[in-house]
MDAnalysis code that builds the backbone (N, CA, C; Angstrom):
import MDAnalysis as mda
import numpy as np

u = mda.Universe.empty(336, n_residues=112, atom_resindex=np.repeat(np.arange(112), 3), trajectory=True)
u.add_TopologyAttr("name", ["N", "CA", "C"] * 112)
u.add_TopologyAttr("resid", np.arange(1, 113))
u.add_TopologyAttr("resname", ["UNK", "UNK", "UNK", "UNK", "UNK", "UNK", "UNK", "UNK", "UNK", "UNK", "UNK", "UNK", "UNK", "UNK", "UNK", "UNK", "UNK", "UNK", "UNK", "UNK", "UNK", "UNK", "UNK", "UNK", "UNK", "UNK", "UNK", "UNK", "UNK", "UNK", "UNK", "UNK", "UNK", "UNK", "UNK", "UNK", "UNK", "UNK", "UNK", "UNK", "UNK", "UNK", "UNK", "UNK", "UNK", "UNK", "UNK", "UNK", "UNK", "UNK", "UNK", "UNK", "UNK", "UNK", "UNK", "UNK", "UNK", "UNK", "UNK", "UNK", "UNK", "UNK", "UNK", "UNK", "UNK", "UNK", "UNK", "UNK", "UNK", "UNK", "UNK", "UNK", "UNK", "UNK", "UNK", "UNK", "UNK", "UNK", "UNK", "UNK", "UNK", "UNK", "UNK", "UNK", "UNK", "UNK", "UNK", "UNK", "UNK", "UNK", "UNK", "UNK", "UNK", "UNK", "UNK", "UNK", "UNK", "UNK", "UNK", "UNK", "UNK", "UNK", "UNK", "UNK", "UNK", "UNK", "UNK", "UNK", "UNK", "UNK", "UNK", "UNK"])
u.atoms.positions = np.array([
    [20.784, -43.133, -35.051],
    [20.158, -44.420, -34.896],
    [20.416, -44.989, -33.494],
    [21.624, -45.086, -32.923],
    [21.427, -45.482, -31.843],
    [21.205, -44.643, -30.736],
    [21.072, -43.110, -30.547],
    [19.804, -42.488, -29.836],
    [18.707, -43.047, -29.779],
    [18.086, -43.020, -30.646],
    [16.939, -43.739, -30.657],
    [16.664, -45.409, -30.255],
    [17.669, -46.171, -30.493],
    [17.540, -47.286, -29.974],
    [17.865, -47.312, -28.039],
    [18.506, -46.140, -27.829],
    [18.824, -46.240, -26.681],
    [17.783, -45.661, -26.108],
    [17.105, -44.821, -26.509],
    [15.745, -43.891, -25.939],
    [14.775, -45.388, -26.107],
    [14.870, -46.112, -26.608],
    [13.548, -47.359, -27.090],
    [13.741, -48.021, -25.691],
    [14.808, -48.266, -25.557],
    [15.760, -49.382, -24.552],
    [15.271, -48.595, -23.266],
    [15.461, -47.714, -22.609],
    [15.651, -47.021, -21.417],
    [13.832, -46.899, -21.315],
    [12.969, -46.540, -22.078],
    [11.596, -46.365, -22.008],
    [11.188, -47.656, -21.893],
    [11.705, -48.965, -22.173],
    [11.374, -50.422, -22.183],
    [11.442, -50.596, -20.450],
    [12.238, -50.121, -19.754],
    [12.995, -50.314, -19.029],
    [12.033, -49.402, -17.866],
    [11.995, -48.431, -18.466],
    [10.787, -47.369, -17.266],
    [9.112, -48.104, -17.003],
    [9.524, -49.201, -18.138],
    [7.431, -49.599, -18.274],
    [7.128, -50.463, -17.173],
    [7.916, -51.326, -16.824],
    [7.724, -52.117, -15.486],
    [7.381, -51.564, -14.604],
    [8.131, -50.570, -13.969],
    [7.622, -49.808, -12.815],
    [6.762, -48.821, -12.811],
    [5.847, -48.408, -13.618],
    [5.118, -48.224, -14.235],
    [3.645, -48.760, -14.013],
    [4.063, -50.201, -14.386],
    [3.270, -51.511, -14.683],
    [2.189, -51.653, -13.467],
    [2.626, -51.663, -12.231],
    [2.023, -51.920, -11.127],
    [1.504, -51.076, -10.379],
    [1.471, -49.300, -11.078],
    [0.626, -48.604, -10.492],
    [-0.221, -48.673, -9.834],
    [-1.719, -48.305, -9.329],
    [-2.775, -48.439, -9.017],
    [-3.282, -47.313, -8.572],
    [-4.790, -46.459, -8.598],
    [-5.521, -45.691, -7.278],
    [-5.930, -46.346, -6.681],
    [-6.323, -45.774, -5.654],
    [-7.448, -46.202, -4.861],
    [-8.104, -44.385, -4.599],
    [-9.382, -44.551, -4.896],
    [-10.131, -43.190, -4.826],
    [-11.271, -42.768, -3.692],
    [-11.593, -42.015, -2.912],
    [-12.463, -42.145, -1.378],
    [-12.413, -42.916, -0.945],
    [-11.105, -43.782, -0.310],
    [-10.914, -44.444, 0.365],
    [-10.268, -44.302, 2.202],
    [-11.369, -44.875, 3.322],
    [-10.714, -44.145, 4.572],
    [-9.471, -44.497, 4.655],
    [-8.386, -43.301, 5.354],
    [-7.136, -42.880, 5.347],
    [-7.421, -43.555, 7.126],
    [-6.811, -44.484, 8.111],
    [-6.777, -44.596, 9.100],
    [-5.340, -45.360, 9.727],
    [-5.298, -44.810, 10.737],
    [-3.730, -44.931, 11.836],
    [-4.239, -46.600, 12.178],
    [-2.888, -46.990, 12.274],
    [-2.641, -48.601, 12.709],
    [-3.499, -48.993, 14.046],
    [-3.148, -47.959, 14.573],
    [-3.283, -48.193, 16.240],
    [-4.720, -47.736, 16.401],
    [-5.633, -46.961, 15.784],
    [-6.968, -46.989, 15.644],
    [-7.767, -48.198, 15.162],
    [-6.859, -48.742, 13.789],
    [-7.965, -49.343, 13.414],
    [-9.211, -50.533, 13.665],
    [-8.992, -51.213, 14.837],
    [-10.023, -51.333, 15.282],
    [-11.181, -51.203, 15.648],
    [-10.557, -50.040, 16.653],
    [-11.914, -49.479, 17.300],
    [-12.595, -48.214, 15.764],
    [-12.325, -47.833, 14.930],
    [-12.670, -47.106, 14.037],
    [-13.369, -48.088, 12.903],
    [-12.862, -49.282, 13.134],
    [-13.049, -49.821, 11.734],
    [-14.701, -50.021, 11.494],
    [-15.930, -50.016, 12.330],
    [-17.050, -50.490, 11.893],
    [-17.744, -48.730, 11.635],
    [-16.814, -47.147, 12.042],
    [-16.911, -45.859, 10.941],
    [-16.016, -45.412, 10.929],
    [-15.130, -45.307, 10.447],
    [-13.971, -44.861, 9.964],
    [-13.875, -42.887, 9.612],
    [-15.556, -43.008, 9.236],
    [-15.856, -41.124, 9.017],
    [-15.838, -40.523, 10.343],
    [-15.912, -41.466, 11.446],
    [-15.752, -40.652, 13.290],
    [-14.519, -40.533, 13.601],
    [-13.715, -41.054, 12.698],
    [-11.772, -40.596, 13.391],
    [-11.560, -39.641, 12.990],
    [-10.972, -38.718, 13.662],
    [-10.748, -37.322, 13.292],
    [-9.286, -37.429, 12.857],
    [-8.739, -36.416, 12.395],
    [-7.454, -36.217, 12.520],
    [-6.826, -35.688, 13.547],
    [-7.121, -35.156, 14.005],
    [-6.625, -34.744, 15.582],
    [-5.666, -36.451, 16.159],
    [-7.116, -37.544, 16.027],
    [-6.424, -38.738, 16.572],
    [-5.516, -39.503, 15.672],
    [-5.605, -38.562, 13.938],
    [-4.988, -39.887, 13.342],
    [-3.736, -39.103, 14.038],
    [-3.219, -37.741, 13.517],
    [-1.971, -37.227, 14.022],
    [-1.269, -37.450, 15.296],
    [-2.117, -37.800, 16.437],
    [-1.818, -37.954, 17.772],
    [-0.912, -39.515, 17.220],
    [-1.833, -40.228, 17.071],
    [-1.349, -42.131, 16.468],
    [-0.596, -42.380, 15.601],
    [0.240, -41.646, 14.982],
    [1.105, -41.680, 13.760],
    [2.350, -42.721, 14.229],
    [2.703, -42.488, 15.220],
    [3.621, -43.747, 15.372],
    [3.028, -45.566, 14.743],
    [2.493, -45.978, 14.744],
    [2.437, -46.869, 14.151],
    [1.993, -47.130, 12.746],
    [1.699, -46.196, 11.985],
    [1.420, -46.012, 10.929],
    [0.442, -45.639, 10.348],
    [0.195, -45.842, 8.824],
    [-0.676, -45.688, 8.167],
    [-1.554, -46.728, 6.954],
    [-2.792, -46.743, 6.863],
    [-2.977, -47.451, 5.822],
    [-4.425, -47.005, 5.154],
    [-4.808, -47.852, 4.391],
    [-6.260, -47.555, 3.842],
    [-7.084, -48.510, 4.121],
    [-8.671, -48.249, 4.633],
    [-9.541, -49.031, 4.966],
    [-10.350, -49.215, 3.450],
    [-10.128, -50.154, 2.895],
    [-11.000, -50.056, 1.336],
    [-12.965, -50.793, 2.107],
    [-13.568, -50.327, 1.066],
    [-15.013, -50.563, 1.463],
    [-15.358, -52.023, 1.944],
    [-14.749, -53.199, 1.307],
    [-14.974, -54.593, 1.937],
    [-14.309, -54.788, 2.907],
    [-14.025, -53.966, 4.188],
    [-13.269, -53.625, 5.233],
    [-11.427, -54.588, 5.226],
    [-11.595, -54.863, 3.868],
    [-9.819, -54.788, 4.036],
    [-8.524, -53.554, 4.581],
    [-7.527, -53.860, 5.021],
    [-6.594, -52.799, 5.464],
    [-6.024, -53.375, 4.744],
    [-4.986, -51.867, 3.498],
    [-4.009, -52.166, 3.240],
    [-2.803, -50.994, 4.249],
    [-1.910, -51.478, 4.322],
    [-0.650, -50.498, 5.776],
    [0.309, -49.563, 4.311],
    [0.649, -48.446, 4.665],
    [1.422, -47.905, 3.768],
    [2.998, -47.937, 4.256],
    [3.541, -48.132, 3.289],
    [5.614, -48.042, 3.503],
    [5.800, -46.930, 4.284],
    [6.874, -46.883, 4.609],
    [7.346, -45.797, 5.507],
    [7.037, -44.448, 4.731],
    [7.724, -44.191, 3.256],
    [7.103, -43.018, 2.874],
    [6.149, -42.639, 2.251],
    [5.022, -43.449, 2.692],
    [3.762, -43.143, 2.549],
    [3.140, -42.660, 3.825],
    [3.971, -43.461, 5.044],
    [3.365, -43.182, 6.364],
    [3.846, -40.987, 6.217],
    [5.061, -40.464, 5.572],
    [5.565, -39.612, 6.019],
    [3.989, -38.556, 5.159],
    [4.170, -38.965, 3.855],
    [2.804, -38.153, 3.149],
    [1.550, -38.147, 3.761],
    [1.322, -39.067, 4.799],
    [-0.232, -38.892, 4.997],
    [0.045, -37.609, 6.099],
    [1.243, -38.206, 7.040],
    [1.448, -36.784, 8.100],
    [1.240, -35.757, 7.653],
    [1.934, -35.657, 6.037],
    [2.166, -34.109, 5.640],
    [0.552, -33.545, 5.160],
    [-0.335, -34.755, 4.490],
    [-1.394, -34.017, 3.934],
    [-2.663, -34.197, 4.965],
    [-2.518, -35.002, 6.475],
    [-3.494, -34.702, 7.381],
    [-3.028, -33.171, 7.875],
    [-1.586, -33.094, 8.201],
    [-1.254, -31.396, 8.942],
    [-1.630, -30.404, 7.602],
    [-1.900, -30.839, 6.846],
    [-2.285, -29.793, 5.876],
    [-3.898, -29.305, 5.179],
    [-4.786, -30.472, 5.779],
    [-6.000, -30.517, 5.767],
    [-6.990, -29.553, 6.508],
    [-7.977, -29.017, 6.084],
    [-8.664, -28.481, 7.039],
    [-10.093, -29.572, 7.533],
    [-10.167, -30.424, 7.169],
    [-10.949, -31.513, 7.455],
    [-10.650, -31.969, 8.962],
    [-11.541, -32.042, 9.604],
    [-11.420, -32.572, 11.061],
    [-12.057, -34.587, 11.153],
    [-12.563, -34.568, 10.413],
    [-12.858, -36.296, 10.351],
    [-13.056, -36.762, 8.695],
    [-14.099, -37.579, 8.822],
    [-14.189, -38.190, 7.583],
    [-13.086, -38.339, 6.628],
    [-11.676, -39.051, 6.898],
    [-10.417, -38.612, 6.151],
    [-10.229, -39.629, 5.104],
    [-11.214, -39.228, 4.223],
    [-11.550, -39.867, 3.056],
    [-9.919, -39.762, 1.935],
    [-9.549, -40.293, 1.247],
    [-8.716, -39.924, 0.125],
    [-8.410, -40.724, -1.328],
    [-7.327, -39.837, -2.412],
    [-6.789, -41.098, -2.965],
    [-5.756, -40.939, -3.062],
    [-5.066, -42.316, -2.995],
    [-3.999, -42.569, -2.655],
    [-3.208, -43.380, -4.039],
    [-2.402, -43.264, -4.541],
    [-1.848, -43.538, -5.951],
    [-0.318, -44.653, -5.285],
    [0.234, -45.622, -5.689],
    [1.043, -46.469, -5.356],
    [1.146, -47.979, -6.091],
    [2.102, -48.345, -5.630],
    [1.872, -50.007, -6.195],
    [1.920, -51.308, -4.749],
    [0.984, -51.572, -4.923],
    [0.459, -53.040, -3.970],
    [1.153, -54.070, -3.801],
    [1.909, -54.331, -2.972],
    [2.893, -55.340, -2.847],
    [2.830, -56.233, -1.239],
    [1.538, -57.172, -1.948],
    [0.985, -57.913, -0.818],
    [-0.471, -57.136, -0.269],
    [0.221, -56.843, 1.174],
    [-0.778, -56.351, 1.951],
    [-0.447, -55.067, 2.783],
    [0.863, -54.277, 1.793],
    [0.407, -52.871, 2.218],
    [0.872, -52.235, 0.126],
    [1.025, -50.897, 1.022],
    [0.659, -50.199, -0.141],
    [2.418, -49.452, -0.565],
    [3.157, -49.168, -1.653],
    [4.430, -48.251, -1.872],
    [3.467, -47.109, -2.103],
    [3.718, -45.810, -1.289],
    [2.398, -45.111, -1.776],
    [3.287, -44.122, -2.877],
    [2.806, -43.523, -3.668],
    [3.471, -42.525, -4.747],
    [3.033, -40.782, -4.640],
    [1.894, -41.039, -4.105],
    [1.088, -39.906, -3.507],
    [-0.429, -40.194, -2.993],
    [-0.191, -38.628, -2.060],
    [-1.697, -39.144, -1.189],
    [-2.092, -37.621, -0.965],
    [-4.006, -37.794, -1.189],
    [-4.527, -36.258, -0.583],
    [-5.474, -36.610, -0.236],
    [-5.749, -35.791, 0.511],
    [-6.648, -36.092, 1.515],
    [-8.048, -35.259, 0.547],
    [-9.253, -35.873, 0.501],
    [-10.267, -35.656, -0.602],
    [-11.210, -34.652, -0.172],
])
């Protein structure tokens, strides 16, 4: 009996974080330091430039041209799945995380 109450307790306990999941699905993948000049096509940034621009980060351009910026280890996943892409622009993706404000905790990211 109290296995089970403790398995009830600890799964109560996992649902919060949980709670605030989110996707986001074909959404442009673009570097901080681009997004300006990219932001009115976002399908003309290559990766060549996002990888060159990685120092300032990463985020997602959603379609009503909001930016959300990703946490540090989200900035490290996009590095890993642009160097792993054979896609040269259009760096469409989805990106799985929880939204806290106006960037993103990312949980995972691929490039689409």
């Amino acid at each position: 009996m109290r296995a089970r109450v403790l398995a009830t307790l600890v799964g109560l306990v996992a649902l919060p974080s949980m709670a605030g999941a989110e996707t986001w699905k074909g959404v442009s993948v673009v570097d901080t330091s681009c997004l300006a000049k990219v932001k009115a096509d976002p399908d003309k940034h290559t990766t060549e430039c996002a990888l060159k621009c990685s120092k300032g980060g990463y985020g997602l351009l959603a379609p009503d041209g909001s930016y959300l910026k990703f946490d540090a280890a989200g900035n490290d996943k996009t590095v890993a799945a642009l160097k792993a892409t054979k896609k040269t622009d259009h760096l469409r993706a989805t990106v799985e995380g929880e939204r806290q404000g106006d960037s993103i905790k990312v949980t995972s990211i691929a490039i689409d």
